[in-house]
N, C-alpha and C positions, 0 to 999 in steps of 0.2 A: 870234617866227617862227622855227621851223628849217628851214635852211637845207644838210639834209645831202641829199646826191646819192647814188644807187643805185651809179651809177658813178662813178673817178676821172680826171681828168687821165692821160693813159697807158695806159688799158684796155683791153687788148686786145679787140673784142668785133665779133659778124658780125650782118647784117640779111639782111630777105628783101625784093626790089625789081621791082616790075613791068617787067619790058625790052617787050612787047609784050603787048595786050589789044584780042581782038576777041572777036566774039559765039561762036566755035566755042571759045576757050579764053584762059585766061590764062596767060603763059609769064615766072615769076617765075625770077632768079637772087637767089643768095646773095654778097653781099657781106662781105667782111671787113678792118676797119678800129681805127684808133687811135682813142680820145676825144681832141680838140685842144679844146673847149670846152663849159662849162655854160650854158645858159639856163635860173632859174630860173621857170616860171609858175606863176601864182597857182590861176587857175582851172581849168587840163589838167595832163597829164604834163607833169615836166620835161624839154627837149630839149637832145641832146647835138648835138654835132657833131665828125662821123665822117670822119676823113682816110684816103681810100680812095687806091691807086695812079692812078686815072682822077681823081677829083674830090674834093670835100667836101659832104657831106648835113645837113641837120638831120635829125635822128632824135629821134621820142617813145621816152622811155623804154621803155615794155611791147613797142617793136616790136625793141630790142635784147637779144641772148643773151652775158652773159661768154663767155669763150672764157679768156682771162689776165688775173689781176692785176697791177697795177701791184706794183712793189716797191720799198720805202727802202735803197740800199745803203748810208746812213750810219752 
């Protein structure tokens, strides 16, 4: 089984997130956040979780965009 993630620990990376939705329109913001954890599944995308200034989301992988890599300063 591998085990590798799209994304790392650290990733800089933004979503897009329904704030309101009625029948005349949807009115998405873009969010931008840190990767704080991995959940691998089996059967969907893997989901990250995304530590925004307000909160923390799960996020499927395809609905997140890099923005910044992580980097090793060792």
């Amino acid at each position: 089984m591998d085990n590798q993630f799209r994304y790392k620990l650290g990733d800089l990376v933004e979503f897009k997130k329904t704030e309101r939705n009625t029948e005349q329109y949807i009115n998405l913001i873009t969010l931008t956040g840190i990767v704080i954890q991995q959940r691998w599944v089996f059967t969907a995308d893997n989901k990250f979780k995304v530590r925004t200034p307000d909160r923390d989301y799960w996020i499927r992988c395809d609905h997140l965009k890099l923005l910044s890599r992580v980097q090793n300063k060792t």
